[in-house]
Every structure is written in structure tokens, then in C-alpha cells.
C-alpha positions in Angstrom: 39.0 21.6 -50.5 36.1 22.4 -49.1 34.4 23.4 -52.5 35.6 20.0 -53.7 34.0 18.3 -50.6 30.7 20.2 -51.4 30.4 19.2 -54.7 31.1 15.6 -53.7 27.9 16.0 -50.8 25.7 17.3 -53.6 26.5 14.5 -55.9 26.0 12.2 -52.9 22.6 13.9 -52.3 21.3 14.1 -56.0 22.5 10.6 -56.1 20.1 9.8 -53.3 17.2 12.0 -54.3 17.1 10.2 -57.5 17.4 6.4 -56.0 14.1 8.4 -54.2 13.0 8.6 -57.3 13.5 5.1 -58.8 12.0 3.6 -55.8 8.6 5.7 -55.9 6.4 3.4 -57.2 3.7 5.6 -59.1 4.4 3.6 -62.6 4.2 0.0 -60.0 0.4 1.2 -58.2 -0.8 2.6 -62.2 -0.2 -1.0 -62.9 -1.4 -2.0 -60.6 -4.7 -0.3 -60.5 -4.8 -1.0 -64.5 -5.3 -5.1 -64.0 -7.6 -4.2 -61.3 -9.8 -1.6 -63.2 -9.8 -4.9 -65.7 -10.8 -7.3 -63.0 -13.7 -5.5 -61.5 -14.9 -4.1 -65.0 -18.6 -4.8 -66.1 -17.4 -8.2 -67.3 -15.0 -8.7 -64.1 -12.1 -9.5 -66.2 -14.1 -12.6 -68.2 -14.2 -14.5 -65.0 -17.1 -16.6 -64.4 -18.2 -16.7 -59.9 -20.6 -17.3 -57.3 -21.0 -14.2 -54.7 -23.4 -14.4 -51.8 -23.2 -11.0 -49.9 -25.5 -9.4 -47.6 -26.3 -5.5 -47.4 -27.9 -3.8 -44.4 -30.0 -0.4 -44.7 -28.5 1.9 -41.9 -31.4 4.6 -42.5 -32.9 5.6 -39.2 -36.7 5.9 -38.1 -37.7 9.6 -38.1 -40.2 8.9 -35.4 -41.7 12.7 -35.8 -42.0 12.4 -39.5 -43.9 8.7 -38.9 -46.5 10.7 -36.4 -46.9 14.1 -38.3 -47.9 11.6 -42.0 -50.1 9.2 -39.6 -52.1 12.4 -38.2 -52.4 13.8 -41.4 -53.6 10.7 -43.8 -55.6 9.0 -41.6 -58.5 10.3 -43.9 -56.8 10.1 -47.2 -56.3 6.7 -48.4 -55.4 7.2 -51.8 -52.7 9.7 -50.8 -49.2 10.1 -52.7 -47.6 9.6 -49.1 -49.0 6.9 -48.5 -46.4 4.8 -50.0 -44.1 6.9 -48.0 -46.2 5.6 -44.5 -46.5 2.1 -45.5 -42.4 2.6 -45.6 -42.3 4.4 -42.1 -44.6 2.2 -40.7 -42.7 -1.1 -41.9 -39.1 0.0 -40.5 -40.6 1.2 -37.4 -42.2 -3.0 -37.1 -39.0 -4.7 -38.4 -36.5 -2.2 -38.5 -33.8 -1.7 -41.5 -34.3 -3.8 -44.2 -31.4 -6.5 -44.4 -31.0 -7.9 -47.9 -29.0 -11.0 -49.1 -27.9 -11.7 -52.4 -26.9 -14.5 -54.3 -25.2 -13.7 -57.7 -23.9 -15.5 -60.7 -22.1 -13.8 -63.3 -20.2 -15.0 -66.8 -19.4 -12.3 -69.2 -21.2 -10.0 -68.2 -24.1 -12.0 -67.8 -25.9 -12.9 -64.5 -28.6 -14.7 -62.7 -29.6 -12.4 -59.0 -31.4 -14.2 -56.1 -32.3 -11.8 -53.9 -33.5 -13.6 -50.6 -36.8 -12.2 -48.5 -36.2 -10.8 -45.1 -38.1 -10.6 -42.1 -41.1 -8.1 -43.3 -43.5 -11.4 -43.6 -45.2 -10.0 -46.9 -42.0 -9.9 -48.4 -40.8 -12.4 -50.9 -37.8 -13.7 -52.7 -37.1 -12.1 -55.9 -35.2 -13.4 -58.6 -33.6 -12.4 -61.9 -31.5 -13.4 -65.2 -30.0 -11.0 -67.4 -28.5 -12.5 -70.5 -27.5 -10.7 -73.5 -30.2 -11.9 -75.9 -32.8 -12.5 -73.6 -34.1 -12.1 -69.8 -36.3 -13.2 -67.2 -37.7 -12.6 -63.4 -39.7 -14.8 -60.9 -41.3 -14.9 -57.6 -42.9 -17.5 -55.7 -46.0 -16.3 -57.7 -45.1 -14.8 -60.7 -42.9 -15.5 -63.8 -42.2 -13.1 -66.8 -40.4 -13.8 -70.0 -38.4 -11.0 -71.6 -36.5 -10.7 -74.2 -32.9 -9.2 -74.6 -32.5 -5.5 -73.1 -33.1 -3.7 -75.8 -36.7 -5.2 -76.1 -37.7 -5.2 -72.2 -40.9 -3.0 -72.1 -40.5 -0.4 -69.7 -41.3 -1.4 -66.0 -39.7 -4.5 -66.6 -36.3 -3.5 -67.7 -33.5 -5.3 -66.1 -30.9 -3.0 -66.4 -31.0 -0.5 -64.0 -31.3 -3.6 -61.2 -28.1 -5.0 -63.1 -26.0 -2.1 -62.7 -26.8 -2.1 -59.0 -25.9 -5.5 -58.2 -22.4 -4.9 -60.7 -21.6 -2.2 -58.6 -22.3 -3.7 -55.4 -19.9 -6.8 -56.5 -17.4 -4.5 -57.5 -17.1 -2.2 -54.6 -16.7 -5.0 -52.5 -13.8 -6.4 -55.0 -12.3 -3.2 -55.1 -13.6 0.1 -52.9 -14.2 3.0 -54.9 -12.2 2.1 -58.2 -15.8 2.5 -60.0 -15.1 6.3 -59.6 -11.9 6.4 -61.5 -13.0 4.3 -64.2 -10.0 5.0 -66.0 -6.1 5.4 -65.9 -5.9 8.8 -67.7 -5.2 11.8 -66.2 -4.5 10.1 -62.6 -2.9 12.3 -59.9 -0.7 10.0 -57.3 0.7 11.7 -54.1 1.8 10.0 -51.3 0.6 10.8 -47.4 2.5 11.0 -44.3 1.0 7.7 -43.2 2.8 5.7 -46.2 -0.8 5.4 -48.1 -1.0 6.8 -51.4 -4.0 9.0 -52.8 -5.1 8.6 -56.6 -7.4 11.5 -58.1 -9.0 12.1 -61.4 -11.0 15.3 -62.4 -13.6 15.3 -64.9 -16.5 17.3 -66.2 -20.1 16.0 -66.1 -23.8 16.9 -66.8 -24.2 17.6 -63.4 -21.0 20.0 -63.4 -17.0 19.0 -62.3 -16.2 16.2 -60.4 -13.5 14.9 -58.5 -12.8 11.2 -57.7 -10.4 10.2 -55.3 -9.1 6.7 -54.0 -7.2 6.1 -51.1 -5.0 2.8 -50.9 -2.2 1.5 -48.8 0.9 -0.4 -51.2 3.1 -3.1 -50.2 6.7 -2.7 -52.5 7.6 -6.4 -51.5 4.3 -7.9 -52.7 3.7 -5.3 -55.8 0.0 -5.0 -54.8 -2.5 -3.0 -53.0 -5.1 -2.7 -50.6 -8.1 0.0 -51.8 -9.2 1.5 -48.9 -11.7 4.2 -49.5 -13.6 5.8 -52.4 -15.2 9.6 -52.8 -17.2 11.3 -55.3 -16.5 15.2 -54.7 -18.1 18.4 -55.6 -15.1 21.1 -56.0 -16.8 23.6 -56.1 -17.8 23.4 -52.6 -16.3 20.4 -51.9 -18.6 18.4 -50.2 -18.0 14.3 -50.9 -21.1 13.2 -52.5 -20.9 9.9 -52.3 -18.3 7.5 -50.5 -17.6 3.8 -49.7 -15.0 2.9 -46.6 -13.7 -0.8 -46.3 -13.7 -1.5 -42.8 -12.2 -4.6 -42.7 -11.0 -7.2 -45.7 -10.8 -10.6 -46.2 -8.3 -13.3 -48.6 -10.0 -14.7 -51.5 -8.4 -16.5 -54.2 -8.4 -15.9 -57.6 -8.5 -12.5 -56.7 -5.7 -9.5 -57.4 -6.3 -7.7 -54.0 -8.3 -8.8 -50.8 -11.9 -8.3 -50.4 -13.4 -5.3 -48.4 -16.4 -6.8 -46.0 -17.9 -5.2 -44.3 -17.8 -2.0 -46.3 -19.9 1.1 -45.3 -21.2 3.4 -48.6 -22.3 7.1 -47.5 -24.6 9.5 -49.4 -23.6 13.4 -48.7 -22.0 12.1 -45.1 -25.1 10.1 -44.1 -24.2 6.1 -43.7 -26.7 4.7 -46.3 -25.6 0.6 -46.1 -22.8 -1.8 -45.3 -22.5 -4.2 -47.6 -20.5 -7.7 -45.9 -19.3 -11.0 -48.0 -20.4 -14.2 -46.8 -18.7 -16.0 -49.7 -17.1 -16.4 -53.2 -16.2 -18.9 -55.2 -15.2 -19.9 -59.1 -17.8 -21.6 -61.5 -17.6 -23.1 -64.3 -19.8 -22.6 -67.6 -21.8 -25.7 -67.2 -22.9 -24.2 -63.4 -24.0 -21.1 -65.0 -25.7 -22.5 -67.7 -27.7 -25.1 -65.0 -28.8 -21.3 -62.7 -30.0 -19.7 -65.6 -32.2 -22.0 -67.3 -35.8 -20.5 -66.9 -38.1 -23.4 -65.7 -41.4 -24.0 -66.8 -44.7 -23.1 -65.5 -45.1 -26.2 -63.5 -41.3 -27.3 -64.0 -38.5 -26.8 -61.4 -36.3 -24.1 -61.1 -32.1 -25.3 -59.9 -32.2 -23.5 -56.9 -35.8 -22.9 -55.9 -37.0 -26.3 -56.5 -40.4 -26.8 -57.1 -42.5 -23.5 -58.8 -46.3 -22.9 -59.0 -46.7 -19.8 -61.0 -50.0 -18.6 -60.3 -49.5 -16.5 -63.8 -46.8 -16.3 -66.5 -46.3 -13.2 -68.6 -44.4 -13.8 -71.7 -43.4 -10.2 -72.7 -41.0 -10.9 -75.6 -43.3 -9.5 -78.4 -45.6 -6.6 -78.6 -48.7 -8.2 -78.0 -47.8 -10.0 -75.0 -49.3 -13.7 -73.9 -50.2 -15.3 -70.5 -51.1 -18.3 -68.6 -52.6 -18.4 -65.6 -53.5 -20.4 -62.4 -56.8 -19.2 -60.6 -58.0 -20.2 -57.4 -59.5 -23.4 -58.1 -56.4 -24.5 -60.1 -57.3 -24.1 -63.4 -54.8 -23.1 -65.9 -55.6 -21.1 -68.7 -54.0 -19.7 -71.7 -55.0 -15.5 -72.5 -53.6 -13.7 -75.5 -53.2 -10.1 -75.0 -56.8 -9.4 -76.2 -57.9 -11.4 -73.7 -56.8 -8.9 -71.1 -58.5 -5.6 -69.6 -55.6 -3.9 -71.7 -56.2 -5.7 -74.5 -59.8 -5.1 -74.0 -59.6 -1.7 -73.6 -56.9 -1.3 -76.3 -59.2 -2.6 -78.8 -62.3 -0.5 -78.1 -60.0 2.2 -78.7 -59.0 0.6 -81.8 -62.8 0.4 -82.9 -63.9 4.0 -81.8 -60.8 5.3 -84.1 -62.6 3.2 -86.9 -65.7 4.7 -86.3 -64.5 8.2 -85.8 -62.1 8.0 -89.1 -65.5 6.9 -90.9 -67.8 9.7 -89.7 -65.5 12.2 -90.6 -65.5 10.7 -94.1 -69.2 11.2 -94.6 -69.3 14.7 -92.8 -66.8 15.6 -95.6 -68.9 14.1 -97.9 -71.7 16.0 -96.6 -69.9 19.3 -96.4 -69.0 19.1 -100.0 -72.6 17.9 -101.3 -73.9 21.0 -99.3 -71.4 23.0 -100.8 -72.4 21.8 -104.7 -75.7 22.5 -104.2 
């Protein structure tokens, strides 16, 4: 009997372990994490909004280090540090810099209003990155470029792109930018009911391990993303990571928004990025923010612009106009620059040089013959 009552318990218990197992939900969050992997991908899913967010520089004023350059550059204008000073010297006057963000994006395409902050010789600063073409203003300056494989280096839009892209997207979803993908994701669930998502993968720099930590609701079939981390395993250290402290409902959005969120380089808080808002647009808004405006035109969310020069850098010999201080306006071609200047007495002296090597080999060979 009690052998028979045994086997009956076991049966009982398997019986249980695998309901365990039916309920787990590691196929429901890999799902889950797919659509949002989608959503918050370069392109954010094909979705076309407005995102004004705001991110605040936690660095902290090494008072020692601002004293120790001052003593020793006071005689040395032109020094490398100086740059380094100027830096010091500005955070010590108006503290961290705080800067606020306005982005459009459509399909991977975007227009970027960055917003000036309390430094009084700062300024606003303004980009659109399109896939055939580009362009970036201030209140002073305007430069045409064309599409991002014909930017001339210094004014290459990309790497300021892929910061404000990942900005947006650890906001929509903390750390997921780590994963990157679904294959060869570890899920283990912790004593506090949150689950933990791993991937391991080998880099230039050596092995990595990225981890995301989220909380699941079974009811609801969603998440929350709560943290991110970048690890070294071979010491472990966590290279980078990004910690949602709070979150906030948006809709037409898979999972709730993280603001404020804190990102941390090697354990030191770097920034926390907050979200003031978000909203849908439609292609007619984004076509109205992106239309570059003229020299004297009007730009849809600056207003009035008075370019004091225009660079059009979308050939090889690039153009301007420009405004001097009595107001007149003048067209230059590139030769009409110091560059251009410079870049054709260079052109003329390898004339000259080509040609009096000629006639010293002439020379050469006369002297030769005879």
C-alpha cells in the first residue's frame, strides 16, 4: 500500500513540477523582449515621434586638479590643457552642464534641437540627418551636407546620431541596446520574482557579458526593463550601466518609459537622462521640421535666421555666402578662401616643380651626350 501511495505522491509531484514548468514564462518575456528589441531598434519599429528629454552631467569639480592646471598654465597660452581649463573653469562658474533635447525621428531619420544652457556663450545647436542628405545650424552658422557617406570629416553627423538614438532608446527601454539580439539569451529567475536576461559575446576589445534585469507581469504579458550592464568577465567589473529610477505611461508604447534614468561609466554616475514628453507625428510634421531654411528665410521652429555665413559642403570644392559686419552679403567659391588660396599655390608650385625637373633632366642628358 504504501508503495502504491508513493508512486501516486510522485505522480502528484511530477505533475506539479511540470505545471511549474508550463507556467514559467521564458518563451512569454523572449517574446516579449523580441517586439521590443523591434520597437526601440535604429528605426524604432517604423514609428514616426516627437521626444523632448533633458540630460544632466553628474561629473563633479575636482577643485585640486582646477588649481594645480591654473598654477601651471598661467604662462602657457597655447597649451594642450588648456581646453581641459577652459572646461574646469566653466563647471566650477555654472556647474554641470544640463542639456535639453528636442528630437524628431521617421525611419530612421531625424531632425535634433539641442537647446543652450546657462554657460552665456553657449548656443543652440541644431541638426537634420536624412538619408540622402544633411544639414546643421546655429544662430550664426548654417552648413549644407550631403548624405552620410559624403559628409567631409568634422562635419559628419553620424557619430552625434547614434548618441541621441541611443539616448531615446535607453529611455524607451533600459539597457536592451546591450542585447541587441535574441540568440543565445540566458533567462533565470531571482528570489525577488524579477527575471535576469544575459548574452555573452566576443569583441575587439575581448569577451563581454550583457545583462538585463526586468520585473514581468503574467496577467498583462509585458514587462518593465529595469537595469542594463556591460561586463568585463574576466574581472568582472560592469563597464557601463543605465538604472531606471522611476517610469512613466506613454501610449503607443509596448512598456513604460524609464525617467529619470541614471547611466554609469566603470561605477561612476556619468548623467541622468529624464523625459519631459512624447508624442506621435505624422509625415507632414516631419517633413515641415526638416526643411532647411534659407539664408535669410525662416526656419519652423527657430523663426527668423540671420546666418552670418553659409557653407554648402555637398561637393568637393565647397561654396559660401556670407554676412560681414556692415551687412553685406557676398558669395565666395572655394578659391576664394584662405584654403582655397593656399590650396592653389600649392597647386602652382607642383607646376613649377614638375617643370624644373623636366629641364634638369633635359640638362642631365644633354651633359651626358656631350
Amino acid at each position: 500500500m504504501w508503495k502504491l501511495a508513493a508512486i501516486v505522491v510522485a505522480g502528484i509531484g511530477l505533475g506539479l513540477a511540470a505545471s511549474r514548468v508550463e507556467a514559467a514564462p521564458p518563451d512569454d518575456i523572449k517574446a516579449w523582449l523580441s517586439k521590443q528589441i523591434e520597437e526601440t531598434s535604429g528605426n524604432f519599429g517604423g514609428r514616426a515621434f516627437k521626444v523632448v528629454y533633458r540630460v544632466e552631467s553628474q561629473e563633479k569639480l575636482d577643485a585640486g586638479e582646477l588649481a594645480r592646471l591654473r598654477e601651471k598654465l598661467k604662462n602657457l597660452p597655447e597649451h594642450p590643457e588648456r581646453a581641459r581649463l577652459r572646461h574646469l573653469e566653466q563647471l566650477e562658474k555654472y556647474g554641470p552642464e544640463v542639456r535639453t533635447q528636442t528630437v524628431w525621428f521617421r525611419d530612421g531619420e531625424m531632425r535634433v534641437n539641442r537647446e543652450a544652457w546657462a554657460d552665456p556663450a553657449s548656443k543652440y545647436f541644431d541638426f537634420v540627418s536624412l538619408k540622402d542628405s544633411g544639414w546643421k545650424m546655429t544662430p550664426d552658422q548654417m552648413f549644407v551636407l550631403g548624405g552620410p557617406s559624403e559628409q567631409p570629416a568634422g562635419h559628419q553627423l553620424d557619430v552625434s546620431s547614434k548618441t541621441v538614438i541611443n539616448e531615446v532608446r535607453d529611455l524607451l527601454a533600459p539597457g536592451l541596446r546591450f542585447l541587441g539580439r535574441l540568440d543565445g539569451l540566458d533567462l533565470v529567475e531571482q528570489k525577488d520574482s524579477t527575471w535576469i536576461v544575459t548574452r555573452s559575446d566576443t569583441t575587439e576589445r575581448g569577451p563581454r557579458k550583457y545583462e538585463v534585469r526586468l520585473r514581468w507581469e503574467s496577467p498583462s504579458g509585458s514587462g518593465s526593463l529595469l537595469e542594463g550592464k556591460v561586463i568585463d568577465p574576466v574581472n568582472g567589473d560592469v563597464l557601463q550601466q543605465v538604472i531606471a529610477r522611476d517610469f512613466v505611461s506613454r501610449s503607443g508604447f509596448g512598456s513604460p518609459v524609464a525617467s529619470p534614468l541614471l547611466i554609469e561609466n566603470k561605477g561612476v554616475p556619468a548623467r541622468v537622462s529624464s523625459l519631459e514628453s512624447i508624442e506621435p507625428i505624422d509625415d507632414a510634421e516631419f517633413r515641415r521640421v526638416t526643411t532647411m531654411p534659407a539664408f535669410d528665410g525662416e526656419d519652423s521652429i527657430r523663426g527668423k535666421v540671420t546666418f552670418a555665413q553659409l557653407s554648402d559642403l555637398t561637393s568637393k570644392e565647397p561654396s559660401f555666402v556670407i554676412r560681414d559686419k556692415s551687412g553685406e552679403v557676398r558669395n565666395l567659391g572655394f578659391a576664394d578662401t584662405r584654403e582655397g588660396h593656399d590650396r592653389g599655390i600649392l597647386r602652382t608650385l607642383g607646376w613649377v616643380t614638375a617643370g624644373a625637373l623636366v629641364v634638369l633632366l633635359v640638362l642631365l642628358r644633354v651633359r651626358r651626350a656631350s
